[in-house]
C-alpha positions as CSV (number, residue, x, y, z in Angstrom):
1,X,10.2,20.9,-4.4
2,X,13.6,19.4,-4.1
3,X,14.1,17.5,-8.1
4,X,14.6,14.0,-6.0
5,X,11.6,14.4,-4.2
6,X,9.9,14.8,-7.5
7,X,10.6,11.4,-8.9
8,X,11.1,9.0,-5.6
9,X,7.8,10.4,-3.3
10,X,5.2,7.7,-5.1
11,X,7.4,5.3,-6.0
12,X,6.5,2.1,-5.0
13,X,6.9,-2.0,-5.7
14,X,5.2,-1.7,-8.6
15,X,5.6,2.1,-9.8
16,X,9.1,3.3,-10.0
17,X,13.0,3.1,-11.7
18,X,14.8,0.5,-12.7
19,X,18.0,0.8,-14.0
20,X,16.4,4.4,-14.4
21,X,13.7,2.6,-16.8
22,X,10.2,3.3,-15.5
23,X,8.3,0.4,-14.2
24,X,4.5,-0.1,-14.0
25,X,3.1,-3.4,-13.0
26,X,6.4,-5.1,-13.7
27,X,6.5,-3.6,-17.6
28,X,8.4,-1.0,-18.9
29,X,6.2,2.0,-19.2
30,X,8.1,2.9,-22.6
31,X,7.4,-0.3,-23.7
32,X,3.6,-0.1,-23.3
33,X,3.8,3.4,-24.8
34,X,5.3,1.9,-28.0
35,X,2.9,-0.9,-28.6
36,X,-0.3,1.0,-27.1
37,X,-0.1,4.6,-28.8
38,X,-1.0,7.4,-27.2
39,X,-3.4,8.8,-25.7
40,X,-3.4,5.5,-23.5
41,X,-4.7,4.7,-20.4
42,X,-3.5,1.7,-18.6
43,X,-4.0,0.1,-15.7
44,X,-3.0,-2.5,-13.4
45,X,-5.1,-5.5,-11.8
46,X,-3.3,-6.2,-9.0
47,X,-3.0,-3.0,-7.7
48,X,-6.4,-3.0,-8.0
49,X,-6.6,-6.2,-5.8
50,X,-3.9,-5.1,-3.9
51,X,-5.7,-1.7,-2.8
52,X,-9.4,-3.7,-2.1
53,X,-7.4,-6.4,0.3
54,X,-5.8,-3.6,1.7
55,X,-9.5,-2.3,2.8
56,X,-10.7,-5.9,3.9
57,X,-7.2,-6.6,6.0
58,X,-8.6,-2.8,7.6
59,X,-11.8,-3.9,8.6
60,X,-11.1,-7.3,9.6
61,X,-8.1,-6.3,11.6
62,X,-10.8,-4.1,14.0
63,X,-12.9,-6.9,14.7
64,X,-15.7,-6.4,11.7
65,X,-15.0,-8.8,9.8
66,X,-18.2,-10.1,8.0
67,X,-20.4,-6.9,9.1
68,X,-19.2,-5.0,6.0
69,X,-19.7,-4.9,2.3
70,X,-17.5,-2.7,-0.1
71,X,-19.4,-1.1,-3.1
72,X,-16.8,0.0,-5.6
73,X,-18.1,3.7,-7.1
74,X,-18.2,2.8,-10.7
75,X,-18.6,6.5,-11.3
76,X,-14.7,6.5,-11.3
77,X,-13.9,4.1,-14.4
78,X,-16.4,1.9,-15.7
79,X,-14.1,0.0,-18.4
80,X,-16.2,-3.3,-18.6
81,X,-12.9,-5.6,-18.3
82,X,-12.2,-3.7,-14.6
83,X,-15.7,-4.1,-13.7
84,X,-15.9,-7.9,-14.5
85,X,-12.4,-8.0,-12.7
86,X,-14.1,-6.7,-9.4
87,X,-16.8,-9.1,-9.8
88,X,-14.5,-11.9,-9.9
89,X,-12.5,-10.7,-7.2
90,X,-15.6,-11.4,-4.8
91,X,-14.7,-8.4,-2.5
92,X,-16.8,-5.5,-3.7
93,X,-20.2,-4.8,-5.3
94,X,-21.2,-2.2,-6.9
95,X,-22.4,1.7,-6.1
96,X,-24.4,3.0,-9.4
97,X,-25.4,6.2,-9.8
98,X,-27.7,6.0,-13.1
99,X,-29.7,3.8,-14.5
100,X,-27.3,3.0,-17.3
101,X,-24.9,2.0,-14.7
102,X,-26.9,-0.5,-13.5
103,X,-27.0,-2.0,-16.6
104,X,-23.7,-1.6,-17.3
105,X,-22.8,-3.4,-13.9
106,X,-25.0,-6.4,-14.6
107,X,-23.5,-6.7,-18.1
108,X,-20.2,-7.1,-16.5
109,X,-22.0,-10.1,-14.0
110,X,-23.1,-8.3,-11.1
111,X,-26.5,-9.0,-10.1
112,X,-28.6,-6.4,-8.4
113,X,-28.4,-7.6,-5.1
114,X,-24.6,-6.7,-5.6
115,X,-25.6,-3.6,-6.2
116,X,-26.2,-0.4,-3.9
117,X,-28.0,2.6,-6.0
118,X,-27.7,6.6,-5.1
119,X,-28.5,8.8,-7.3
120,X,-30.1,12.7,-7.2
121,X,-32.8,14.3,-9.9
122,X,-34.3,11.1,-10.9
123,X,-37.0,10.9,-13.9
124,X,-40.2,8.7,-14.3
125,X,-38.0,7.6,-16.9
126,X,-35.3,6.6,-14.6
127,X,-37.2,5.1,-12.1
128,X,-38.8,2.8,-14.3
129,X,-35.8,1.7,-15.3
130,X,-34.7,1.0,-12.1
131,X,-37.8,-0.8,-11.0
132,X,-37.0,-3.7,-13.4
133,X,-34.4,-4.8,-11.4
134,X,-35.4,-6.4,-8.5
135,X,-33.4,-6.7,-5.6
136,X,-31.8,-3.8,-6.5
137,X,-30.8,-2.2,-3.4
138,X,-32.3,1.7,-3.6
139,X,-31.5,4.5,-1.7
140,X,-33.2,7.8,-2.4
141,X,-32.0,10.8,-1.9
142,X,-35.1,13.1,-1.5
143,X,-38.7,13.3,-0.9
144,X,-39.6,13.4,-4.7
145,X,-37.6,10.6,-4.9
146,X,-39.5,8.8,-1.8
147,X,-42.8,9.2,-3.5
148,X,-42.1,8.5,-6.9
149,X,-40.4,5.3,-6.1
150,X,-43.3,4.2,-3.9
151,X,-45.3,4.5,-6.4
152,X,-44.0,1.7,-8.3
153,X,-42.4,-0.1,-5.7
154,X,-44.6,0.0,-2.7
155,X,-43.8,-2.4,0.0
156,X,-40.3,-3.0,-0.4
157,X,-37.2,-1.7,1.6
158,X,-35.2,1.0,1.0
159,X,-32.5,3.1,2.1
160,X,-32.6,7.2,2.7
161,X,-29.9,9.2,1.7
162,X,-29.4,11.8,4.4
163,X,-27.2,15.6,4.7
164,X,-25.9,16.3,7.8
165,X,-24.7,19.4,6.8
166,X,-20.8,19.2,7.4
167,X,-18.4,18.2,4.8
168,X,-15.3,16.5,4.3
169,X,-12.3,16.3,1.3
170,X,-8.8,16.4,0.9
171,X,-7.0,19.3,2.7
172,X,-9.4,22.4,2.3
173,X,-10.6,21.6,-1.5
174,X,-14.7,22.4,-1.5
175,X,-14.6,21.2,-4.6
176,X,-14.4,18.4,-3.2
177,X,-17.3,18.3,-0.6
178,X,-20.7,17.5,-1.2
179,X,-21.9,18.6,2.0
180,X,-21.4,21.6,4.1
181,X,-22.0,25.2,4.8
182,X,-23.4,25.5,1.2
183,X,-26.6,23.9,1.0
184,X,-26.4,21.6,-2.1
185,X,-28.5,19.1,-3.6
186,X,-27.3,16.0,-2.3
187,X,-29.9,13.8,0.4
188,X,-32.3,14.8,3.0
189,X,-31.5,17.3,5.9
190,X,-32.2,17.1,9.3
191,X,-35.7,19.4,9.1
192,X,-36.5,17.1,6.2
193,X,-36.3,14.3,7.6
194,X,-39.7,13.7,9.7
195,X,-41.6,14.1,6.5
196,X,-39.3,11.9,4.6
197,X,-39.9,9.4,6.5
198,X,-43.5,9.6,6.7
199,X,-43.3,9.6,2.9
200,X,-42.3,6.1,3.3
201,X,-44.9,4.6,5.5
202,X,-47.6,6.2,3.6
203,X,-46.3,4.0,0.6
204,X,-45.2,1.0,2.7
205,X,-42.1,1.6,2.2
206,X,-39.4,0.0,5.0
207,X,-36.2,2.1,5.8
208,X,-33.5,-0.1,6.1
209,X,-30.5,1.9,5.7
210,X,-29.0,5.3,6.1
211,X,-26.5,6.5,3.3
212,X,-24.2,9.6,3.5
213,X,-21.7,10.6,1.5
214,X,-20.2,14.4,2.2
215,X,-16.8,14.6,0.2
216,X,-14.0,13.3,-1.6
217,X,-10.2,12.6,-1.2
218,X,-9.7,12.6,2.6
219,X,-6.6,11.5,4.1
220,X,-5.6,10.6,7.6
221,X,-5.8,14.5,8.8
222,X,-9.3,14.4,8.0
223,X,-10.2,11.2,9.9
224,X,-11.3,13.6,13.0
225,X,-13.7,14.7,10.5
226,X,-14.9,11.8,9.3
227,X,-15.8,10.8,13.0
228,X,-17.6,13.6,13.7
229,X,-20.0,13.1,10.6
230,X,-20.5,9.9,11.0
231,X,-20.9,10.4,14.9
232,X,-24.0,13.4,13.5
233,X,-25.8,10.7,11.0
234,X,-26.3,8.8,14.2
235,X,-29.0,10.9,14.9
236,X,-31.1,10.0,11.7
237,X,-30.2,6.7,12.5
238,X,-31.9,6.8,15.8
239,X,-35.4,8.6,14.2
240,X,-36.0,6.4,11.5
241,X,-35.9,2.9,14.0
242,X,-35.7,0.2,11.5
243,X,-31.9,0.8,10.1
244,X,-30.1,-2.0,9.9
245,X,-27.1,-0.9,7.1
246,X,-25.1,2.2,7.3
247,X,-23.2,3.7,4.3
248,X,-20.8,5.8,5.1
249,X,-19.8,6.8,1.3
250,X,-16.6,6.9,-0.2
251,X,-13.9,9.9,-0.1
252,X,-10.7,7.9,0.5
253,X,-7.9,9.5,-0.9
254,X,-4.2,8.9,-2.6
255,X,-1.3,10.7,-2.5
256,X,-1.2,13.8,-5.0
257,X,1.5,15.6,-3.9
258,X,5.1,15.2,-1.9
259,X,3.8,16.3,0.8
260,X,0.7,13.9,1.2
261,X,1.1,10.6,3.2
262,X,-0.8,7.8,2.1
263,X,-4.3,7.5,3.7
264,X,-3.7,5.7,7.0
265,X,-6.2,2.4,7.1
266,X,-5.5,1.4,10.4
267,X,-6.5,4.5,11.8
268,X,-9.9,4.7,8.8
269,X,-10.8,1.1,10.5
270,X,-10.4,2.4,14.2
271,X,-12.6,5.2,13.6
272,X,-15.3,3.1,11.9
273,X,-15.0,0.5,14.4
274,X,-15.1,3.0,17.5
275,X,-18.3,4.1,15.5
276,X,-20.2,0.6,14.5
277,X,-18.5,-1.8,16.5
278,X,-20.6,-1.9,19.2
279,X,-23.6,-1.7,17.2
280,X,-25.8,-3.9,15.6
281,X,-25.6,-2.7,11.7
282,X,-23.9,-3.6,8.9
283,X,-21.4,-1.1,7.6
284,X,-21.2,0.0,3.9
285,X,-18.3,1.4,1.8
286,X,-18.1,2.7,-1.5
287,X,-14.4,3.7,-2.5
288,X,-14.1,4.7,-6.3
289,X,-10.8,6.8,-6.1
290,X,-8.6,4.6,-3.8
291,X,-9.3,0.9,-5.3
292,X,-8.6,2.1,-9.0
293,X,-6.8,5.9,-8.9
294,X,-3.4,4.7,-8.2
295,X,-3.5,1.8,-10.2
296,X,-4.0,3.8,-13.5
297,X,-1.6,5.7,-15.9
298,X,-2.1,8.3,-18.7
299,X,0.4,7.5,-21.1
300,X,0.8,10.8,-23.7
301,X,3.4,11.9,-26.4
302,X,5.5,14.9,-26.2
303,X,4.7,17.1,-29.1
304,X,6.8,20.2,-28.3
305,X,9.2,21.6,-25.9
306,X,9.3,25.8,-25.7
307,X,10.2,28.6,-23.6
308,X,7.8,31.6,-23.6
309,X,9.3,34.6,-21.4
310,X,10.2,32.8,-18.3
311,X,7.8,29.7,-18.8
312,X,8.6,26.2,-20.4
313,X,6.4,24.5,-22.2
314,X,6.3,21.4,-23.2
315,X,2.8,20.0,-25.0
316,X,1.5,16.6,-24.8
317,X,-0.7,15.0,-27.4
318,X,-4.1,14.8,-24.5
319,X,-5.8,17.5,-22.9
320,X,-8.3,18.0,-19.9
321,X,-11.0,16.5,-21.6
322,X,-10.1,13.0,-21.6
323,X,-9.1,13.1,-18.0
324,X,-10.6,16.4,-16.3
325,X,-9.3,16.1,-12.8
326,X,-6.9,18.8,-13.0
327,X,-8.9,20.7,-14.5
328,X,-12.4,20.4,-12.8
329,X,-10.9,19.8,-9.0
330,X,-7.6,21.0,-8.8
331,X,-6.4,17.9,-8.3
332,X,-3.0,17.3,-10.0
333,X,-1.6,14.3,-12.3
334,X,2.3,14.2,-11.5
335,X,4.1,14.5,-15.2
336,X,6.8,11.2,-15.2
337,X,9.4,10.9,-17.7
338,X,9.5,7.5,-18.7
339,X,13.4,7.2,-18.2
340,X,16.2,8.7,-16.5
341,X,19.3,9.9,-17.8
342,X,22.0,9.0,-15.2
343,X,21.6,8.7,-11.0
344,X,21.6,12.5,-10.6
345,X,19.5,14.1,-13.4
346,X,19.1,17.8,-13.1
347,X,15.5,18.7,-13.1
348,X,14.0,22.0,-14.2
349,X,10.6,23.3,-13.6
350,X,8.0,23.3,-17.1
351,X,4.5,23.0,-17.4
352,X,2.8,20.3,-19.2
353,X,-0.1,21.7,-21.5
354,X,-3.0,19.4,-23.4
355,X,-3.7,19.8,-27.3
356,X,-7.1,21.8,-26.5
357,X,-7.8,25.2,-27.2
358,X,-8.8,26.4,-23.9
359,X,-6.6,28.3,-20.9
360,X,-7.7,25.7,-18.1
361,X,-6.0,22.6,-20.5
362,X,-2.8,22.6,-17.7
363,X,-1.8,19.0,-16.5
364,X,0.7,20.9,-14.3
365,X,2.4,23.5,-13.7
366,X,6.0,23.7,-12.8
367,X,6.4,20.4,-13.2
368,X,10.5,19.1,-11.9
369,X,11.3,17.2,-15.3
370,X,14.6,16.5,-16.6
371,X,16.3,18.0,-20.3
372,X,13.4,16.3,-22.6
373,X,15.3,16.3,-25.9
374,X,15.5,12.3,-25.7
375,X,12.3,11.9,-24.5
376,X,8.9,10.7,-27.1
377,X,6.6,9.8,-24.5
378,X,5.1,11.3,-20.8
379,X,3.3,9.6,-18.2
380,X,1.0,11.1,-15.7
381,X,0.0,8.8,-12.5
382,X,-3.3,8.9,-10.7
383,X,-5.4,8.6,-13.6
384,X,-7.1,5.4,-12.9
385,X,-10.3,7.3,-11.5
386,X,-12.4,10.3,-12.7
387,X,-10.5,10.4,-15.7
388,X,-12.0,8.4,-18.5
389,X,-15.2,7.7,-17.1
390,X,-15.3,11.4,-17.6
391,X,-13.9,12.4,-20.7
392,X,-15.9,14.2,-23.6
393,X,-14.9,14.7,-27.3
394,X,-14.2,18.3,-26.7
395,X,-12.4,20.3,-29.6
396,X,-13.2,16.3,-31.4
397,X,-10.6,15.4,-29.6
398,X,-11.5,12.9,-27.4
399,X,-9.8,9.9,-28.8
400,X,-8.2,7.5,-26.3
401,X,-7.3,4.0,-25.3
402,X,-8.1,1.5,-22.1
403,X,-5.5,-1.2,-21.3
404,X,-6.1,-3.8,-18.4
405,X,-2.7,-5.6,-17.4
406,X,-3.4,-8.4,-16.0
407,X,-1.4,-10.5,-13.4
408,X,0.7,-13.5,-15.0
C-alpha cells in the first residue's frame, strides 16, 4: 500500500486531517480521547442520518418512493441513545432478532408495528415472549417455528423466512454468507417449502411476506449477485399467493480497505427497482452495517511500541473481545493515528495487537503508521457495527465506553 493511500482513502467531510489534526464529526479525535478514556467507542449522529437519507434519496430516486420501509438490524449496536435516535429520525424501524431485542427496541419508543422480527432456534420461552406484543410483525424461519407460533397465535399474518440456496458478501468472504453451497440453518428451502406453507393454513395462519437474507458486506461488484437472488426468491413468492411485502435483508457494505469503492446506491436502487417496480409489493430493508459502521470509532491507548525479529509491535489498551470483527470475519479496522507530524510523514508497516492473551487478538497487521513516539492514543474506523453489540468480558477485560455526538 502506498503510505498516502493509507491515510487519505476514507477520508471524508467529516472523517479526516486538519491542519494534520484528526477530525471526527467536526471534533478533534484527540480531544475526545482525552476527556472520554479509553477503550471508547464513539459515534456520530449525523452520519448516521446522513447514511439512512442516503438509502431513502436511493429508493425514491427509482420511482419507489413510499413502497418501502427500512428496518435498521439492531443486531449491529443496540446503544439505547442510537436506537431512540433512529426512532426520532422517522426513517427506519426496527429488525430484532431475540426477544430481548424487542424489548429493548420498544424501551427506546418503537412500537411493534415498527418492528420486523427474524430470528432461528426459537424456545416456548421465546415465543411467548414474543406473543405479547401484538402487532409485532413475525417472520419464521422454519417449520418448528410455523407450528409453534400457530399455536399461540393462530389467525394472524405472518411472514416466511425462505433459503434459496445462493449466497452473497463482500468479495469472496464465506464468512460472511448465510446462504449457499453449505447448507446452514438459516430459513426454509425450496423442497421445504410446500409443507411450510401448509403448516400455516392448518393453523390459520396468513403468509404475507417473504424474507431472505443470504450475506453480509456486499458492494457494488456483487450487485449482479444480489439480482440474481432476489430474481430466485421470486419463485417462493409466486407459491405461497398471498405475499404482499418482500425483505430482501441487509448485507450492504463500507469501505474496508484502499482498494474498496463505496457501495454504489444508485446502481443497489436500479437493481431493486428493475426487480419490484413493476410489482405490486412493498419492499423491505434491513441495513445494520452501512447506517451505523462508518459512523463509529474505537478510540484506544498505545501501551507499547516493539520490534520482535522483523515485526513491530505496537499494543493498544482493547483487544478482539470488545469489538470481534477482525477477529471473527476477517474484516479489518484501519489503525489511525490521531495526528500527523508534517505533510509528508514516513509511514512504516506494524501491527496493532489487543491486551488479551490469545494469538487471534490482531487489529491489523502491517498497518502504514507513522514514528509513534509522540503518539498516546489510536483510533480504529469502522467500529460502529458488530463491535460492541458483540463484545464479551473475555480475560475480564471487557471494559468500554459508548459516546453519541450529537449534531449542534
Amino acid at each position: 500500500m502506498n503510505s498516502r493511500d493509507y491515510y487519505t482513502w476514507w477520508q471524508r467531510a467529516d472523517l479526516c486531517y486538519q491542519h494534520n489534526q484528526l477530525i471526527f464529526h467536526g471534533r478533534s479525535v484527540q480531544q475526545l480521547a482525552n476527556q472520554f478514556g479509553t477503550p471508547a467507542f464513539v459515534y456520530s449522529a449525523a452520519r448516521v442520518r446522513d447514511n439512512l437519507v442516503r438509502l431513502h434519496t436511493a429508493l425514491n430516486a427509482v420511482g419507489l418512493a413510499g413502497r418501502f420501509t427500512l428496518h435498521y438490524a439492531m443486531k449491529a449496536n443496540r446503544f439505547a441513545p442510537l436506537l431512540t435516535l433512529l426512532k426520532q429520525s422517522g426513517l427506519c424501524g426496527i429488525d430484532a432478532c431475540s426477544p430481548f431485542e424487542v424489548e429493548h427496541a420498544v424501551s427506546c419508543g418503537f412500537v411493534p408495528e415498527d418492528i420486523s422480527f427474524t430470528a432461528t432456534s426459537l424456545s416456548w420461552r421465546d415465543l411467548d415472549m414474543l406473543a405479547r406484543y401484538d402487532g409485532l410483525c413475525m417472520d419464521c424461519d422454519s417449520i418448528h417455528a410455523i407450528r409453534r407460533w400457530g399455536t399461540l397465535k393462530p389467525g394472524t399474518a405472518i411472514g416466511l423466512r425462505v433459503n434459496p440456496a445462493m449466497g452473497i458478501g463482500r468479495v469472496d468472504n464465506d464468512k460472511l454468507h448465510y446462504a449457499g453451497e453449505v447448507t446452514t440453518k438459516f430459513g426454509i428451502y425450496e423442497e421445504q417449502f410446500a409443507e411450510a406453507l401448509d403448516t400455516a393454513r392448518q393453523h390459520g395462519l396468513r403468509v404475507t411476506k417473504i424474507h431472505f437474507h443470504t450475506g453480509c458486506g456486499y458492494l457494488t461488484p456483487q450487485l449482479d449477485q444480489l439480482e440474481r437472488i432476489i430474481g430466485h426468491c421470486f419463485a417462493f413468492i409466486e407459491a405461497a399467493g398471498t405475499v404482499e411485502r418482500v425483505n430482501i435483508g441487509g448485507g450492504l457494505g463500507v469501505p474496508h480497505l484502499p482498494g474498496d469503492q463505496p457501495l454504489d446506491l444508485d446502481q443497489w436502487a436500479a437493481v431493486l427497482h428493475r426487480q419490484f417496480g413493476g410489482r405490486d409489493l412493498h419492499l423491505e430493508v434491513e441495513p445494520g452495517d452501512y447506517i451505523v459502521k462508518d459512523a463509529g470509532l474505537l478510540l484506544l491507548e498505545k501501551t507499547f511500541v516493539e520490534k520482535k525479529q522483523a515485526t513491530t509491535f505496537v499494543g493498544v489498551d482493547g483487544g478482539f473481545n470488545i469489538a470481534p470483527e477482525p477477529a471473527y470475519y476477517n474484516l479489518p479496522f484501519q489503525p489511525l493515528p490521531l495526528h500527523l507530524d508534517g505533510d509528508h510523514p514516513t509511514f512504516t508497516p506494524m501491527t496493532v495487537v489487543g491486551n488479551i492473551n490469545e494469538a487471534l487478538d490482531v487489529w491489523y497487521a502491517e498497518a502504514m503508521l507513522p514514528d509513534l513516539a509522540d503518539h498516546s492514543h489510536l483510533a480504529l474506523i469502522n467500529a460502529g457495527a458488530y463491535s460492541a453489540a458483540m463484545a464479551s468480558n473475555h480475560c475480564m477485560r471487557g471494559s468500554f465506553r459508548e459516546f453519541l455526538l450529537m449534531e449542534a
